[in-house]
TORKOLSE-251238 format. One record per residue (C-alpha): x, z, y; residue in three letters; residue number from 1. Coordinates in steps of 0.5 Angstrom, whole numbers, plus 2048, in hexadecimal, padded with zeros to 3 digits. Each point is the difference from the previous one (the first is absolute). Layout:
X_Z_Y_ALA_NUM
...
//
This chain:
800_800_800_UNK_1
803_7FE_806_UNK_2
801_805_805_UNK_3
7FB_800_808_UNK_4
805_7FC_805_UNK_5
7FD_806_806_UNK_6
802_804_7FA_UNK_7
807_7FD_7FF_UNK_8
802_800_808_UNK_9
7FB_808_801_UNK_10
7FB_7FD_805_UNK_11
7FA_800_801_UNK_12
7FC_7F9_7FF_UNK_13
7FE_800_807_UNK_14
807_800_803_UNK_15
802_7FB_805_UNK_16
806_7FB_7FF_UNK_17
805_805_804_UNK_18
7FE_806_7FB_UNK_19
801_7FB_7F9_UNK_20
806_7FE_804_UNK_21
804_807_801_UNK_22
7FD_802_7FA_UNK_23
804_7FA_7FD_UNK_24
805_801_803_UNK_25
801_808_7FE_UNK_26
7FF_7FF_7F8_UNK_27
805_7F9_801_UNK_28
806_805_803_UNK_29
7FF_806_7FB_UNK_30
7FF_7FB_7FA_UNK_31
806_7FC_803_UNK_32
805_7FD_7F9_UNK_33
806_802_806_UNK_34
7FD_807_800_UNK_35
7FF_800_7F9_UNK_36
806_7FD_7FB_UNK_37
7FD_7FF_7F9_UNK_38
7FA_803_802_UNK_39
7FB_7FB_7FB_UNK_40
7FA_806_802_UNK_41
802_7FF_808_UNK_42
801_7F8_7FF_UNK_43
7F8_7FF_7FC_UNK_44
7FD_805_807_UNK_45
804_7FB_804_UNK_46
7FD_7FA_7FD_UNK_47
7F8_803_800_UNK_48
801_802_808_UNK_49
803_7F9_801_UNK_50
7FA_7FD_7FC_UNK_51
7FA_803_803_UNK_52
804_7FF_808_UNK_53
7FF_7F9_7FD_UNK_54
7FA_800_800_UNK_55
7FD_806_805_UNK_56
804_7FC_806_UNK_57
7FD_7F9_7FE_UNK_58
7F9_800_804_UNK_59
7FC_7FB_7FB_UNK_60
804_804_7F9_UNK_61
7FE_807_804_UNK_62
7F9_7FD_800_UNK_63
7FF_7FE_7F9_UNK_64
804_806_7FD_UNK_65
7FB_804_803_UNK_66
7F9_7FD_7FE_UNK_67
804_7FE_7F8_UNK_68
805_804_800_UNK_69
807_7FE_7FB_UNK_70
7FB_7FB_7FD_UNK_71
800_7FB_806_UNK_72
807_7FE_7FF_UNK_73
801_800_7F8_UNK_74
7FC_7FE_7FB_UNK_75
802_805_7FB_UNK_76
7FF_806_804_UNK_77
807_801_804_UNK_78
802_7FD_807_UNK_79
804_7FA_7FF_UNK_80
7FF_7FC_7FA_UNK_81
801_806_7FA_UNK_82
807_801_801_UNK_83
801_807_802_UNK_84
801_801_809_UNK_85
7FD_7F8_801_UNK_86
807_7FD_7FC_UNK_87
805_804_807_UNK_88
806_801_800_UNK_89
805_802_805_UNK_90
801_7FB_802_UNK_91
7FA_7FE_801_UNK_92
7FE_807_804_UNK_93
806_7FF_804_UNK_94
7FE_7F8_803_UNK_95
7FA_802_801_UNK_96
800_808_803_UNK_97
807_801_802_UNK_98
7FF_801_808_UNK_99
7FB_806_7FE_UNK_100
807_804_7FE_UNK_101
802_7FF_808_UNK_102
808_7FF_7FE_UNK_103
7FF_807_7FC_UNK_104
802_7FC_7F9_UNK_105
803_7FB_7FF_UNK_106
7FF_7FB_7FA_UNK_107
7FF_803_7F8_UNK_108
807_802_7FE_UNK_109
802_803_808_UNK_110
805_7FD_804_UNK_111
7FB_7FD_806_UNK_112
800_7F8_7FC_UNK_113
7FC_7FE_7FA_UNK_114
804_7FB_7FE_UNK_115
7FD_7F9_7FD_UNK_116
7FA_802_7FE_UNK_117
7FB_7FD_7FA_UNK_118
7FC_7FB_803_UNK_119
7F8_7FF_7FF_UNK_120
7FD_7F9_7FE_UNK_121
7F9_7FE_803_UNK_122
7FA_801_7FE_UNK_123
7FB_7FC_7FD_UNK_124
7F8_800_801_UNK_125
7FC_7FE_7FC_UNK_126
7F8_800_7FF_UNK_127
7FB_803_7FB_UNK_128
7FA_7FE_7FF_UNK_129
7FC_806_7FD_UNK_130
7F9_801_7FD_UNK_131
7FB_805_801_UNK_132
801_803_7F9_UNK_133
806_7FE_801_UNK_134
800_805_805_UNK_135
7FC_806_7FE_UNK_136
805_800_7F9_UNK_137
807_7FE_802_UNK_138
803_7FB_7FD_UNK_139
807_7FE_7FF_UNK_140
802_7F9_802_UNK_141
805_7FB_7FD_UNK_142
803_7FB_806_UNK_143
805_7FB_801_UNK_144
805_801_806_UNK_145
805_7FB_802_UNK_146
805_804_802_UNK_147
807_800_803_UNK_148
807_803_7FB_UNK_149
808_7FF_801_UNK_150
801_7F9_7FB_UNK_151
803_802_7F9_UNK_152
808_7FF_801_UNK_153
800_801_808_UNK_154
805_805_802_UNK_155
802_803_807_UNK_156
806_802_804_UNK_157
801_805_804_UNK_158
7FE_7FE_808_UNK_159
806_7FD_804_UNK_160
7FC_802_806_UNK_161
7FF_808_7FF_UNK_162
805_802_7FA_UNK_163
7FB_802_7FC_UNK_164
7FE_804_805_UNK_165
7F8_7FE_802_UNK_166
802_801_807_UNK_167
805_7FD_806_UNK_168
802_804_805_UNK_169
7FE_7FD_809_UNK_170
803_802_805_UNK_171
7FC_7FF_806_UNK_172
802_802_808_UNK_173
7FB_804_804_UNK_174
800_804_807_UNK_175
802_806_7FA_UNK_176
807_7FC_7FE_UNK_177
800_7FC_7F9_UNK_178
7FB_803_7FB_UNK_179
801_7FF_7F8_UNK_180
7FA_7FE_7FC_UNK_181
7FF_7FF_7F9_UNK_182
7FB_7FA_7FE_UNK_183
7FE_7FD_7FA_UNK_184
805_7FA_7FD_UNK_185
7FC_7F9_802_UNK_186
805_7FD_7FA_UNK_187
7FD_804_7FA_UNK_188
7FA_803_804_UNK_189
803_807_7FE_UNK_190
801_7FF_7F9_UNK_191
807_800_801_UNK_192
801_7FA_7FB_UNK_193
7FF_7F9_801_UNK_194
800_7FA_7FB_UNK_195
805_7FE_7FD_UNK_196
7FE_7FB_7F9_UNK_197
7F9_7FE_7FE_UNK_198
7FD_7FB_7FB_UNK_199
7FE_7F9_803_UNK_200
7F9_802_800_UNK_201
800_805_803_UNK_202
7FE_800_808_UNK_203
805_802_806_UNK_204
800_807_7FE_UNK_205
801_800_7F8_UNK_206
7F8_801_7FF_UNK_207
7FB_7FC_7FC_UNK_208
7F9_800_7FF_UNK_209
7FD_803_7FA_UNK_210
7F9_801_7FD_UNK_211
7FF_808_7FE_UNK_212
7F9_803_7FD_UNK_213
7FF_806_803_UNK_214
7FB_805_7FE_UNK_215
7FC_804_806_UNK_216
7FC_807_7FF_UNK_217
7FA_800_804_UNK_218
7FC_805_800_UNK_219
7F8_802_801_UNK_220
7FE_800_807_UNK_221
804_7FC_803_UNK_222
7FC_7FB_807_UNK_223
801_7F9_802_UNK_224
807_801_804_UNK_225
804_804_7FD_UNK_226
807_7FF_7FF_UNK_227
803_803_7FA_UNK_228
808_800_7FF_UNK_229
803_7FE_7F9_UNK_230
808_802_803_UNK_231
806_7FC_7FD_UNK_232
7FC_7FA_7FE_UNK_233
801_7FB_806_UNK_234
806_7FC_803_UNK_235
807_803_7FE_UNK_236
805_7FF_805_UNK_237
808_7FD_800_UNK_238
805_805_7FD_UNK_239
7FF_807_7FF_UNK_240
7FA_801_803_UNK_241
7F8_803_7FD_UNK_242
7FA_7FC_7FF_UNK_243
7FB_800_805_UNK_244
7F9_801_7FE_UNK_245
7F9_7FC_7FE_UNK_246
7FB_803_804_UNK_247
7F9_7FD_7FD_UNK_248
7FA_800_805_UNK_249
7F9_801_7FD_UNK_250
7FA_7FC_800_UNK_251
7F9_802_7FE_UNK_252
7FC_7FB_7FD_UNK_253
7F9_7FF_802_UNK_254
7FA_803_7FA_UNK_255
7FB_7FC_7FE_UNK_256
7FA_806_801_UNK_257
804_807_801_UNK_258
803_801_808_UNK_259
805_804_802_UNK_260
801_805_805_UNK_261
805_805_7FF_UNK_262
7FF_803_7FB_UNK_263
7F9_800_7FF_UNK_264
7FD_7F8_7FD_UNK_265
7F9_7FE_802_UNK_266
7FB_7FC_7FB_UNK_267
7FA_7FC_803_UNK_268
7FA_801_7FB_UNK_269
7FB_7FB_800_UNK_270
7F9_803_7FC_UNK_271
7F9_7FD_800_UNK_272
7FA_803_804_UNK_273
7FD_801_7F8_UNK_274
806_803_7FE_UNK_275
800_805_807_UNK_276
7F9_802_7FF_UNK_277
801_802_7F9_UNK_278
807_802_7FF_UNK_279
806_7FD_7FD_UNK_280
806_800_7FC_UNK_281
806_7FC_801_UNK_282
806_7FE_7FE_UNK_283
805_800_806_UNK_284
808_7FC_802_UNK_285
804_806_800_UNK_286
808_800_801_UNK_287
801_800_7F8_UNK_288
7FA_7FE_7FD_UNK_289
7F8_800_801_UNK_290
7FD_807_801_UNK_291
7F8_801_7FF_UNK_292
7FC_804_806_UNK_293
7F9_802_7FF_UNK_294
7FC_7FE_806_UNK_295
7FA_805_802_UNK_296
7F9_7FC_800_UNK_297
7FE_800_808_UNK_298
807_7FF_802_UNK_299
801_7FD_807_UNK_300
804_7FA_802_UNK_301
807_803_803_UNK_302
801_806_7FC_UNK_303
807_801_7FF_UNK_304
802_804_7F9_UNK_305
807_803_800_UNK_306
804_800_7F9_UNK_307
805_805_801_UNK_308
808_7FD_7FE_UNK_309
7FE_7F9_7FE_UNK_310
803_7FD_806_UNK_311
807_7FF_801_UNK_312
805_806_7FE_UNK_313
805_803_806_UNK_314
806_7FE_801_UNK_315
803_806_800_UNK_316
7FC_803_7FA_UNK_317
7FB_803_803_UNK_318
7FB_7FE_7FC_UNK_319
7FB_7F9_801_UNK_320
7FB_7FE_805_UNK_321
7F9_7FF_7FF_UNK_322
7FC_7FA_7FD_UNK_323
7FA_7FF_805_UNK_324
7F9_7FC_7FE_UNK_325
7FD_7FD_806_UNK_326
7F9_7FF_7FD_UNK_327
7FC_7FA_802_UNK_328
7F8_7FE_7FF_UNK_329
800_7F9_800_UNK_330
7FA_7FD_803_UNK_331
7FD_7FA_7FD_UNK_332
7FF_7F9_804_UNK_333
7FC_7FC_7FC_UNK_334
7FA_803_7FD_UNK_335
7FA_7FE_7FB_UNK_336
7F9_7FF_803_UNK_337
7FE_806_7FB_UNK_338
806_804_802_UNK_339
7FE_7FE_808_UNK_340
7FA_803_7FE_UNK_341
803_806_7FC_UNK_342
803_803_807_UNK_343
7FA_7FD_806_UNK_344
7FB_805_7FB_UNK_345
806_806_802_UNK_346
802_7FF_806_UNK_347
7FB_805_804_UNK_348
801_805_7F9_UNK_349
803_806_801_UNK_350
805_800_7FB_UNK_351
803_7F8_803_UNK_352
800_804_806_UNK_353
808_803_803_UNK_354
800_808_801_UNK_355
808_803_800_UNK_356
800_806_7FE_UNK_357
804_805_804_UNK_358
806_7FF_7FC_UNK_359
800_7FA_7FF_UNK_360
807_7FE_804_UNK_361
800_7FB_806_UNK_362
805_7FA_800_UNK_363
806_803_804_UNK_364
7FF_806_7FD_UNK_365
802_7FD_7F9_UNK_366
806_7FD_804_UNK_367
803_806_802_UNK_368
800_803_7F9_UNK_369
803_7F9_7FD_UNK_370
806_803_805_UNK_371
7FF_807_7FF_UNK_372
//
């Protein structure tokens, strides 16, 4: 079980970008691997807090991990595709949130410079179209990715430009004298390699296009838009670099009788006015198979009848949605001569004629308790 990203950084969910920052950076500085050597404990903290300012500093994340929670980013339950901190490694902490530090730290391993670092690949986005049932289930999808990988017998030398260093040292003349800065190589983009031997199918940097099948988790409860992150199944990057990720959008296909609205699934039952008059049983479309309700003699058209937990289930677990039945009188257009006479001998009869009772609810009543 995933532990709470508030939890992980001791704040509360209200807290603002100010707070999730501070609260960052503290838990970045006592769990800093140059403040603890060899402290694998300290290392996975470092790791968690990294993981959840991530997320907790992103506006959009921030906003999908409050309503769905570690589900929202993995399809198997954990941020980031499965892999335990979202596939990060120093590395990547330090790329990403190296000026939280504010010159306290330097890179992993001390000394004020990273050194080359492990470059990432790109993502790859795909789209997955999803079923109803699909949905309400979850299901495991098999796709074929076309991705980037360094060529077989491709190899790599160490950059001329940095040494194998990363970074090239600038010196630039201010109103303050010459100042020195360190900056990413632009040879080898950090890596501290460059290209060397590759095969003649290979591209400019050593990489080929392969066909992968990747199996991707998702789980019950997802919505039209979701992204989910299978890591390290998108483009690999020249020398020694990490995959990127394959982020997969979710697109919700359109049900043949069912509606869905959040949780909840809306169905349009149409009876006839006979079978309003006597009452009725009938076999209704729910998410996983037909059910059979049993309609009163009398009922009135725009009744809704609520079946608890057989819409769609929560994402996080929290139980299913509602399956509501919007019951409709269908009201005949053409009639026989006897039916005609049928009903002009009623008209004026007591039992033809509208008389609600107290409890019966008004329309937009029955809205506010389809949202309540």
């Amino acid at each position: 079980m995933k532990k709470d990203f508030y939890d992980i950084l001791g704040i509360a969910k209200g807290a603002d970008a100010a707070a999730i920052k501070k609260a960052y950076r503290k838990k970045a500085i006592e769990f800093h691997p140059d403040k603890n050597p060899g402290d694998k404990t300290a290392e996975e903290k470092f790791k968690e807090a990294a993981e959840a300012y991530e997320v907790l500093s992103d506006p959009a994340k921030k906003g999908k991990y409050d309503q769905y929670g570690h589900q929202a980013f993995d399809g198997s339950g954990g941020f980031g595709g499965g892999g335990g901190h979202g596939g990060m490694n120093m590395d990547d902490i330090f790329s990403q949130f190296g000026d939280i530090f504010g010159g306290g730290f330097g890179g992993f391993g001390g000394g004020g410079s990273r050194g080359p670092q492990r470059v990432k690949g790109s993502n790859l986005r795909i789209k997955v179209k999803l079923t109803l049932e699909e949905i309400a289930n979850g299901v495991e999808k098999k796709v074929k990715v076309k991705r980037k990988v360094q060529a077989p017998g491709v190899s790599y030398k160490t950059c001329s430009t940095c040494n194998g260093q990363g970074q090239v040292m600038r010196v630039t003349n201010t109103i303050l004298g010459r100042m020195q800065s360190a900056t990413t190589c632009p040879t080898c983009g950090g890596a501290g390699q460059q290209l060397d031997k590759k095969p003649s199918e290979a591209d400019g940097q050593g990489m080929i296009l392969e066909d992968e099948t990747v199996s991707i988790k998702i789980p019950a409860g997802v919505v039209d838009g979701m992204q989910l992150k299978v890591s390290s199944k998108g483009n690999d990057a020249p020398g020694n670099s990490v995959p990127g990720d394959l982020i997969v959008a979710i697109e919700e296909l359109e049900h043949e009788f069912l509606k869905r609205e959040g949780e909840n699934l809306h169905y349009d039952l149409y009876i006839s006015f006979p079978e309003a008059v006597l009452g009725v049983s009938k076999d209704i479309e729910a998410i996983n198979g037909k059910v059979r309700i049993k309609l009163e003699d009398g009922i009135q058209s725009g009744k809704i009848l609520r079946l608890k937990g057989k819409g769609i289930p929560n994402i996080n677990g929290y139980g299913s949605g509602d399956l509501l039945v919007h019951v409709n009188v269908w009201t005949p257009k053409e009639l026989s001569k006897d039916q005609k006479q049928f009903f002009e001998k009623n008209l004026t009869d007591d039992h033809f004629i509208p008389n609600p009772e107290k409890s019966d609810k008004s329309f937009f009543e029955k809205v506010k308790d389809m949202f309540s």
